[in-house]
N, C-alpha and C positions, 0 to 999 in steps of 0.2 A: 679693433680686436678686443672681443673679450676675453675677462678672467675667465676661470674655472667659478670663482666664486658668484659670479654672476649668470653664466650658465646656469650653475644648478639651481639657483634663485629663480631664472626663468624658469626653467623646465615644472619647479615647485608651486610656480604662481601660476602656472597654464592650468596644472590638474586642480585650481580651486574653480568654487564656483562665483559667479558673476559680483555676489554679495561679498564676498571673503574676499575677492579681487580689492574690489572698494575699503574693504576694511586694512589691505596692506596697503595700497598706496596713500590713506589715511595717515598710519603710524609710519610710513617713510617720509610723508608731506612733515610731520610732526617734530622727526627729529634735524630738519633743518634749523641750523642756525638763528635766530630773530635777526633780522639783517637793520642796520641801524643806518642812517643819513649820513655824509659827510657835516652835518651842520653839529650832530648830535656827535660825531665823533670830534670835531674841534673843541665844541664845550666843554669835553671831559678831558680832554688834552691841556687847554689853558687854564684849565682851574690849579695847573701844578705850576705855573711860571708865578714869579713873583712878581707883586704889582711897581716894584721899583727898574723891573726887567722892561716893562710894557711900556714905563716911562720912557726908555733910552729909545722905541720905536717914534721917527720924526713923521712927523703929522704927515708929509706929502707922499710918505712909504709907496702907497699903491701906485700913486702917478709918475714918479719918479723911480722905479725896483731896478732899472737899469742901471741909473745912475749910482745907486748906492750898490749893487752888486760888480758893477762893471765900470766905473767911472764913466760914463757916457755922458752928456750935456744935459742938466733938467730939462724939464720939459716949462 
């Protein structure tokens, strides 16, 4: 269902021409977001944990996440 505001957004982009067409879907392509990786949003995440915090993480974290979330038997 659309808005109203969308409507007349169509209605306004039908009566351009083919070139002007291009040129709004340009400047709507434009103002999306820069979408960023999960890799690049972890990095800027852990650069605020203290490096005395990353110690208390035990080395087997990954292989083991059951265990230390849930007491389950290491692996």
């Amino acid at each position: 269902m659309q808005t109203d505001t969308v409507k007349k957004i169509n209605v306004r982009v039908r009566m351009l021409s083919p070139e002007q067409q291009q040129e709004v879907l340009q400047f709507v392509e434009d103002l999306e977001p820069p979408r960023r990786s999960l890799l690049e949003i972890w990095r800027e995440l852990s650069t605020d944990i203290p490096e005395d915090e990353w110690e208390k993480i035990p080395s087997d974290a990954s292989v083991n996440l059951d265990h230390y979330l849930y007491g389950a038997p290491k692996k």
